[in-house]
C-alpha positions as CSV (number, residue, x, y, z in Angstrom):
1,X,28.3,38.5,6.0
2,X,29.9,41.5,3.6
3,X,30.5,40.0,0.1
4,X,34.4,40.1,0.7
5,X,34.5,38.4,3.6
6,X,32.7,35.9,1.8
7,X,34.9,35.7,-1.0
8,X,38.0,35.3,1.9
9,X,35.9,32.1,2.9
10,X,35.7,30.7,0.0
11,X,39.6,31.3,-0.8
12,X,40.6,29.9,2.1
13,X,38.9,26.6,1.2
14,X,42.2,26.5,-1.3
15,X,44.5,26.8,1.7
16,X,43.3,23.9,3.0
17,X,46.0,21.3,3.1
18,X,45.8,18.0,1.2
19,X,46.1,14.6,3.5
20,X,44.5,11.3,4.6
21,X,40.8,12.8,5.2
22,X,40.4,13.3,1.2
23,X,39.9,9.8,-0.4
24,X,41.5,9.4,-4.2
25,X,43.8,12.4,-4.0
26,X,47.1,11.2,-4.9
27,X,49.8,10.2,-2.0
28,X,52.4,12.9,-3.2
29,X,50.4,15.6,-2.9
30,X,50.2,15.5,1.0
31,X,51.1,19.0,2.3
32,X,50.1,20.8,-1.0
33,X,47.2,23.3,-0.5
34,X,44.1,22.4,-2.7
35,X,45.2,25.5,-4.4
36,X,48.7,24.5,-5.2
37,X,47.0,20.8,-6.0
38,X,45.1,22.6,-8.3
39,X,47.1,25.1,-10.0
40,X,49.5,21.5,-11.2
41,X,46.2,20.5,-13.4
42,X,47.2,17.1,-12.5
43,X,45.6,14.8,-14.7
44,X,43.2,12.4,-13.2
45,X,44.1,9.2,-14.9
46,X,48.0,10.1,-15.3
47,X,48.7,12.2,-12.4
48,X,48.7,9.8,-9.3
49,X,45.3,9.8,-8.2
50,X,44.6,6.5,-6.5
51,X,41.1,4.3,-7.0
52,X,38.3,4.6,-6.0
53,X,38.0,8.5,-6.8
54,X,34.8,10.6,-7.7
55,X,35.0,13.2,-10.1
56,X,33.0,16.1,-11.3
57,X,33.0,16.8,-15.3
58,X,33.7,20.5,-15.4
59,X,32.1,20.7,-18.7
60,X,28.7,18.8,-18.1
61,X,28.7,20.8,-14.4
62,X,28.6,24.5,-16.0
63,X,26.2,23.5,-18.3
64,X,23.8,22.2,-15.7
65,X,24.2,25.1,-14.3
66,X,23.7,27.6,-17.5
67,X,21.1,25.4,-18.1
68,X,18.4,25.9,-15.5
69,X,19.5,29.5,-15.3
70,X,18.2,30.4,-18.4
71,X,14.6,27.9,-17.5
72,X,14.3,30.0,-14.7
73,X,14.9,33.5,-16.4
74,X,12.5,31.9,-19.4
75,X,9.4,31.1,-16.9
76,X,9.8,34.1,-15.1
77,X,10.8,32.0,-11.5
78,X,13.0,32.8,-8.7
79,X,15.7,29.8,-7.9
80,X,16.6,28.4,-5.1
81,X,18.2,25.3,-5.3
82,X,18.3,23.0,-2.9
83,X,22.2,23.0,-1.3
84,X,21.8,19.9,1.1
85,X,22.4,17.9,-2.6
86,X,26.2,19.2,-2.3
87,X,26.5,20.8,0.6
88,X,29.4,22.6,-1.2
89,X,29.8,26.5,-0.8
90,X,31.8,26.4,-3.8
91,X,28.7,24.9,-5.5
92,X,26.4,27.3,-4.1
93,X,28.6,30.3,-5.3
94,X,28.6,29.1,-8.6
95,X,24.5,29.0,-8.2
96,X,24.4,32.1,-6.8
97,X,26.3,33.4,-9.9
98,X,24.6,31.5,-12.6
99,X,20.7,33.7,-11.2
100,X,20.1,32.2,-8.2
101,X,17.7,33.9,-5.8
102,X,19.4,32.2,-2.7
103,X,19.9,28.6,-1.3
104,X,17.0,26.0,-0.2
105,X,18.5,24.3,2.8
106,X,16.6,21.5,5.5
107,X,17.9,21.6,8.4
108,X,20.0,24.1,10.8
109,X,23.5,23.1,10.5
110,X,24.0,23.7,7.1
111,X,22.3,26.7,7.0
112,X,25.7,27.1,9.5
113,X,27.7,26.3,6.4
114,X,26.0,28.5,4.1
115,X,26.5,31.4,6.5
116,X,30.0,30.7,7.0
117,X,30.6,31.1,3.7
118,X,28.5,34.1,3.0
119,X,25.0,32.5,1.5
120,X,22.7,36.0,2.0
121,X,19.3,34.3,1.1
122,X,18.2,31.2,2.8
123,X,14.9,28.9,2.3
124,X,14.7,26.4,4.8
125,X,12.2,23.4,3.5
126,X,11.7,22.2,6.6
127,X,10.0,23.0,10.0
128,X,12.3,24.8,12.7
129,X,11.0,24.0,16.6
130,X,14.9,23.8,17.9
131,X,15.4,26.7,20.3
132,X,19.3,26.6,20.5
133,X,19.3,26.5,16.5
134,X,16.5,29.5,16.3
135,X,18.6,32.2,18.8
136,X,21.1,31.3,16.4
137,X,19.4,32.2,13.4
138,X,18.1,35.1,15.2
139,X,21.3,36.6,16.3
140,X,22.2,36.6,12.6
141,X,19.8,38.0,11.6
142,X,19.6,41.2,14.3
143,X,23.5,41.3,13.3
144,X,23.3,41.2,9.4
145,X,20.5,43.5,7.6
146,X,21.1,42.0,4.4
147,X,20.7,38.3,5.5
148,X,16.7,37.2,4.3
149,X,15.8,33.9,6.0
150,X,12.6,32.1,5.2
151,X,11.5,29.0,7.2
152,X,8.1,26.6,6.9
153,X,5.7,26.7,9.7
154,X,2.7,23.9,9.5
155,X,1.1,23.5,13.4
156,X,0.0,25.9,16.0
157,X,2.4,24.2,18.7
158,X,5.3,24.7,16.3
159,X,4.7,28.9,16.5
160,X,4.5,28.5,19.9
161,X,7.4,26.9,20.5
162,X,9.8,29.1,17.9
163,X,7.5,32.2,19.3
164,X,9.3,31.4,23.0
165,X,12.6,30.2,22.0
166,X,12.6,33.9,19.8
167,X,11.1,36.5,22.2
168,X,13.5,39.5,22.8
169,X,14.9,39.3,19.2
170,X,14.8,42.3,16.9
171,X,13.8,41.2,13.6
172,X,11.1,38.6,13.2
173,X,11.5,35.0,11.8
174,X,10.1,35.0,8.2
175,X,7.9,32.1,7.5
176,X,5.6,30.4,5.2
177,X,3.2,28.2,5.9
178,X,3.7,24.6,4.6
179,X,0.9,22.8,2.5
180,X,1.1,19.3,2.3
181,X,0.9,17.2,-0.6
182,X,-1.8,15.0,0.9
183,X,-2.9,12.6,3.7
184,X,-0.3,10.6,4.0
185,X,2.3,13.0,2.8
186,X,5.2,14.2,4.9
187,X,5.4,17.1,6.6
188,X,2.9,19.8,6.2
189,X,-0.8,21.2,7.3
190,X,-3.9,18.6,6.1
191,X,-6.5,21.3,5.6
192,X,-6.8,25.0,3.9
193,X,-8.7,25.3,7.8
194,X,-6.0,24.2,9.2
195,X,-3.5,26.3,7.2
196,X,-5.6,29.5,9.0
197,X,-5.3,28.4,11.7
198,X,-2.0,28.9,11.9
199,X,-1.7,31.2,10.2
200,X,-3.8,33.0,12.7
201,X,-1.3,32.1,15.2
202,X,1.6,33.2,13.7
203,X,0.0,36.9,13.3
204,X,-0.9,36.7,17.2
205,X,3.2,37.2,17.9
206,X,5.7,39.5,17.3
207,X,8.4,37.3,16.8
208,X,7.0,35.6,13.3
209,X,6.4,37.1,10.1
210,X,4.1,35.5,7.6
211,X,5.4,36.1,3.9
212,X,3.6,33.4,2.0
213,X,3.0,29.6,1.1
214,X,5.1,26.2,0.4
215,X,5.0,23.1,0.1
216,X,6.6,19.9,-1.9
217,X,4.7,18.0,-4.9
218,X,7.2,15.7,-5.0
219,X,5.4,13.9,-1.8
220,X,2.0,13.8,-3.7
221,X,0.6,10.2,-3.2
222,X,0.8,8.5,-6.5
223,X,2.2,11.7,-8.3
224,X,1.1,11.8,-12.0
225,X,1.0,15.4,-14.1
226,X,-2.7,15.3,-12.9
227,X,-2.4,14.8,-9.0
228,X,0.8,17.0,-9.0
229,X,-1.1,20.0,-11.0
230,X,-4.0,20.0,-9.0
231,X,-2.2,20.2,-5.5
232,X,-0.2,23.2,-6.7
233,X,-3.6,24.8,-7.5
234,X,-4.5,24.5,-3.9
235,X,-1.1,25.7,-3.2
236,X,-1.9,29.0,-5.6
237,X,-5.0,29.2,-4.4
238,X,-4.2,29.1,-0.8
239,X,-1.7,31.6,-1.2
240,X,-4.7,34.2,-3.0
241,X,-7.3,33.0,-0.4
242,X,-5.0,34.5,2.4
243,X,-4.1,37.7,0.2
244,X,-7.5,38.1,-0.1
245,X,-7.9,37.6,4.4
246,X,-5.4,40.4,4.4
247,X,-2.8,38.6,6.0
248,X,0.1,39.4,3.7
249,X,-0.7,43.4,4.6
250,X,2.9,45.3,4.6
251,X,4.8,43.3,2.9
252,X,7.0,44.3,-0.4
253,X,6.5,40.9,-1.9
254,X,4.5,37.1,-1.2
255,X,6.2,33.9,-1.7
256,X,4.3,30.7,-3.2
257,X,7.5,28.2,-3.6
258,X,7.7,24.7,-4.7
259,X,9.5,22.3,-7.0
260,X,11.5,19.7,-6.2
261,X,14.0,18.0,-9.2
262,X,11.1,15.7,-10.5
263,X,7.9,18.0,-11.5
264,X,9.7,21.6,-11.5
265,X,7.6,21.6,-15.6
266,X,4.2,21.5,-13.7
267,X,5.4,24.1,-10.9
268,X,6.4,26.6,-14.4
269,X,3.0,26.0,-15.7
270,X,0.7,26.3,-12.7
271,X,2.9,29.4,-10.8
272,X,2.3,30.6,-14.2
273,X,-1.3,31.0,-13.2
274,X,-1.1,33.2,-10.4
275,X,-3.1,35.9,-10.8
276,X,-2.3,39.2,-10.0
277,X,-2.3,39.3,-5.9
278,X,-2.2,42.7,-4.0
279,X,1.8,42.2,-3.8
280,X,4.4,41.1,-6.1
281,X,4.7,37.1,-6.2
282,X,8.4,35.8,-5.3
283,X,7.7,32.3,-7.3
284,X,10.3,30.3,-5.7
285,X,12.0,27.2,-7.6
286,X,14.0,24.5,-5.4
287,X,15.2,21.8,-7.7
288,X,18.6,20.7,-6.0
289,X,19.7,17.6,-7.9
290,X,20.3,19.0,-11.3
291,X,23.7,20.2,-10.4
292,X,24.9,17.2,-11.1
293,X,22.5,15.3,-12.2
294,X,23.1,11.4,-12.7
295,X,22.5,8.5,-14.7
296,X,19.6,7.1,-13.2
297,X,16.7,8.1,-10.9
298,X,17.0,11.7,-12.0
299,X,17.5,10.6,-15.3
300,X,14.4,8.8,-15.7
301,X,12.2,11.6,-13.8
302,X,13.7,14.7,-15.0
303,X,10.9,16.9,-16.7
304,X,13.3,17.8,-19.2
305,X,12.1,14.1,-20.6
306,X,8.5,15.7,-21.2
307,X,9.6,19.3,-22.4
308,X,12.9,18.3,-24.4
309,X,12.9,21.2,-26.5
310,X,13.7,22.9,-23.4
311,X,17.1,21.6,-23.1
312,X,18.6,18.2,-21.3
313,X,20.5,17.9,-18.2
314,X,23.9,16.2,-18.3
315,X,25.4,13.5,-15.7
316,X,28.6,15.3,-14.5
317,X,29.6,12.4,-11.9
318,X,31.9,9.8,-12.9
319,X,33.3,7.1,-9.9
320,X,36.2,5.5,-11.2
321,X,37.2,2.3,-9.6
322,X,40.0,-0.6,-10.8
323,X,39.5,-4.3,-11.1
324,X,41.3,-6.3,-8.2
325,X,39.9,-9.4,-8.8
326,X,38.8,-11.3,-11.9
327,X,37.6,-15.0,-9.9
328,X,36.0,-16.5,-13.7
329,X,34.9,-15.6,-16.8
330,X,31.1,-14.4,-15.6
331,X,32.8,-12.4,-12.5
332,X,34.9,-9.4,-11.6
333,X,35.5,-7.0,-8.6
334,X,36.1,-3.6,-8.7
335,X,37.4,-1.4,-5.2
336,X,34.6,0.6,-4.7
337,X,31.6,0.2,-2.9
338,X,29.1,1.1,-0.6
339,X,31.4,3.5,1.0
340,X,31.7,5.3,-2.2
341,X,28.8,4.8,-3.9
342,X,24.9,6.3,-3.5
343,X,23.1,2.8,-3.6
344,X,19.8,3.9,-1.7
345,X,18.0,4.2,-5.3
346,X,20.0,2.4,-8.0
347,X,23.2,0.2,-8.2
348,X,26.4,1.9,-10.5
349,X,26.0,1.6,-13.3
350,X,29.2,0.6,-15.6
351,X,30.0,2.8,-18.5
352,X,33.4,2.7,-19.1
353,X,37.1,0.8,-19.2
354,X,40.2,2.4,-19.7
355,X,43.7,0.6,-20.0
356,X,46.8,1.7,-21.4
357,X,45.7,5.6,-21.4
358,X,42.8,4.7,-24.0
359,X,38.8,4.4,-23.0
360,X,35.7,2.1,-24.5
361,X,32.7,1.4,-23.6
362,X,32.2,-0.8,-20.8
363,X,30.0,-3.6,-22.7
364,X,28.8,-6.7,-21.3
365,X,29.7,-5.6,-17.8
366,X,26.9,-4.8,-15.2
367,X,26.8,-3.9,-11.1
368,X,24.6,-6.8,-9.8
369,X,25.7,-5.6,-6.1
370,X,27.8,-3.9,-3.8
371,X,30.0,-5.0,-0.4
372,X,31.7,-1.9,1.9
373,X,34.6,-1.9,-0.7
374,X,33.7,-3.1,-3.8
375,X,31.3,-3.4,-7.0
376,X,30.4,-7.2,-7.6
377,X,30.5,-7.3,-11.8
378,X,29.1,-9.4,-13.9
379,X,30.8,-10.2,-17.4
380,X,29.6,-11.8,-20.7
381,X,31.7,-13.4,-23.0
382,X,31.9,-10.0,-24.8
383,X,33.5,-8.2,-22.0
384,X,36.9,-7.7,-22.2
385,X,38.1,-6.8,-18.4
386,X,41.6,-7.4,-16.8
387,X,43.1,-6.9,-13.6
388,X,44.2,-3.6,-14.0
389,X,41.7,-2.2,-15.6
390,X,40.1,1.3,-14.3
391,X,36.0,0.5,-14.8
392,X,34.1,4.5,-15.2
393,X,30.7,3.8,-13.1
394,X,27.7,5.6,-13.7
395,X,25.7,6.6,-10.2
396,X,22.2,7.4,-9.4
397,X,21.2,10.0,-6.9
398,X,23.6,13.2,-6.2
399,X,22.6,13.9,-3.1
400,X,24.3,10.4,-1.7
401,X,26.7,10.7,-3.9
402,X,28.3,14.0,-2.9
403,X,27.7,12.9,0.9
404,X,30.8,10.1,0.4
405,X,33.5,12.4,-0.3
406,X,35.1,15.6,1.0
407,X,37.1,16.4,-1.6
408,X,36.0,16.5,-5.0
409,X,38.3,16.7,-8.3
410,X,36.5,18.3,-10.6
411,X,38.0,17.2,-14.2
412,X,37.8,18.1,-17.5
413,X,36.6,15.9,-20.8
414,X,40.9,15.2,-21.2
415,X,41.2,14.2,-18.0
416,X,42.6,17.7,-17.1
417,X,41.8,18.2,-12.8
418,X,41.1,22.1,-13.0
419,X,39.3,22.4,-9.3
420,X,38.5,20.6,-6.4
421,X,35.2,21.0,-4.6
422,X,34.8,20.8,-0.4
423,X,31.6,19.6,1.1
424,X,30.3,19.9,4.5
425,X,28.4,17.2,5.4
């Protein structure tokens, strides 16, 4: 897709009209673009925006960004982050401007949504066997020169099958062939044997093009620095072993990618090992979930723990909910919940309280559990909650956190909405 048909994408996204599919938005602004929403700079606590409603910290969000840009640039790795966290072509512009090489995806529909809205680059962590989904892919790429698409290949049966579903096209599918992170693992071939094998099949069509390695240490049984950095050395090393075979002969570069949001430190240091192969290495970075980061699971696992003179990552979501219900003393009820809220890893957590336009901390209030609609609270005597009340929660895990909402006010540290972000889940 040319780069200003891109651009037109993405600007229409602001032409979209405001209604009753985007949750929190406020009621008057039915019928107003997202553009026109935008350009009022509402204010999200002020302006009419009704509870429960998500919002991005525009501040904390560009400096994620900034942030593993430069750790990229400084360890000398190609980024692709992983857009299936957002699913948010506004998101993965922003990305794409901040250094990155492309967009890690999983599975075929949103690279759909990354085409649609111009994404060039695509790594798809995941195997692709669907035939209807592979012409597609293959039309777009006989059609667009500049579109690179890179997919994971990790059984004999699955070349076959994408070698049939592809034959007649004019460019070959680019793969790589997937490592996994041990027995037991997910997805991914057992055995450096096995890992020949096929890749012996893939060089026995035209239709496939083998361009390198992959695989995920975040599925390493009982992952520790140790386990982690040893698998990646088989990773490195099965990437020289087939270098040495011959089977990256032709091409201008060979990819060895890894790195999910929890151990991308280890991937820096080990991919920093390569030795010199017969081709340039493309070392290919796909942490997703530092976009947004949160305040819990990623918190507690982000490497940035173990290297902090590298920088930290900052939370940029923020659910704010209001107290219906205040039953006793020890109890309170918020009007969010499991609708609105990533739960798969961690409950909310509660941070905040504002009433009458000022905010505190929210202390001696805790989530102990969550219905469709709301947050069950707990209070202790210290915590001073009304009905009324908005309560700022804390989530843990972006990528089912973005997944709840369509529309996404993007606000700054005032309160200030300057943006709104569409996903396309």
């Amino acid at each position: 897709m040319p780069a200003d048909t891109a651009a037109e994408s993405l600007a229409r996204l602001a032409a979209e009209r405001v209604d009753h599919r985007f949750k929190g938005l406020p009621p008057d602004a039915d019928g107003l673009t997202v553009g026109e929403l935008a350009a009022q700079r509402r204010n999200l606590f002020t302006g009419g925006f009704a509870t429960p409603v998500l919002a991005l910290s525009a501040e904390r969000l560009e400096h994620n960004l900034r942030l593993m840009e430069t750790y990229a640039a400084r360890h000398g790795l190609a980024f692709a982050p992983h857009g299936k966290t957002s699913m948010a072509p506004q998101l993965f512009q922003r990305q794409i401007e901040h250094g990155a090489w492309g967009i890690t995806l999983a599975v075929p529909h949103q690279v759909r949504v990354a085409r649609a809205f111009g994404t060039r680059r695509v790594f798809l962590a995941n195997e692709l066997v669907d035939a209807a989904a592979l012409r597609w892919i293959s039309a777009e790429l006989d059609a667009d020169p500049d579109f690179r698409f890179i997919c994971y290949v990790d059984s004999v049966r699955g070349v076959e099958l994408m070698d049939a579903a592809l034959r007649g096209a004019a460019r070959p599918v680019d793969v790589v062939v997937e490592l996994a992170a041990g027995e037991g693992a997910r997805t991914g071939v057992r055995t450096e044997a096995q890992c020949a094998a096929v890749a012996d099949a893939v060089a026995a069509t035209r239709t496939l093009r083998l361009v390198g390695v992959a695989g995920y240490e975040g599925e390493v049984p009982e992952a520790d620095p140790e386990r982690v950095t040893a698998w990646l050395r088989r990773l490195v090393a099965l990437a020289a072993d087939f270098d040495k075979a011959g089977r990256f002969a032709g091409l201008d570069e060979i990819v060895v990618s890894a790195g999910g949001s929890a151990w991308f430190d280890a991937v820096a240091e080990v991919f920093a090992e390569i030795s010199e192969l017969s081709r340039p290495v493309l070392k290919l970075l796909r942490s997703g979930a530092y976009v947004s980061h949160d305040d819990g699971h990623y918190r507690k696992l982000t490497p940035f723990n173990r290297v902090p003179e590298e920088g930290a990552l900052e939370p940029a979501f923020r659910l704010w909910a209001q107290v219906v219900s205040r039953p006793s003393a020890e109890q309170a009820f918020v009007n969010a919940g499991k609708r609105d809220a990533a739960y798969d890893l961690d409950l909310p957590f509660a941070q905040a309280i504002r009433r009458d336009g000022a905010e505190r901390p929210a202390t001696g209030v805790s989530v102990t559990a969550l219905s469709d609609q709301h947050a069950w609270l707990s209070t202790t005597p210290e915590a001073d909650l009304e009905v009324g009340d908005w309560v700022g929660l804390g989530l843990s895990h972006p990528c089912t956190s973005f997944d709840k909402w369509q529309l996404i006010p993007v606000a700054e540290a005032d309160g200030t909405v300057v943006d709104y972000v569409r996903t396309f889940f």
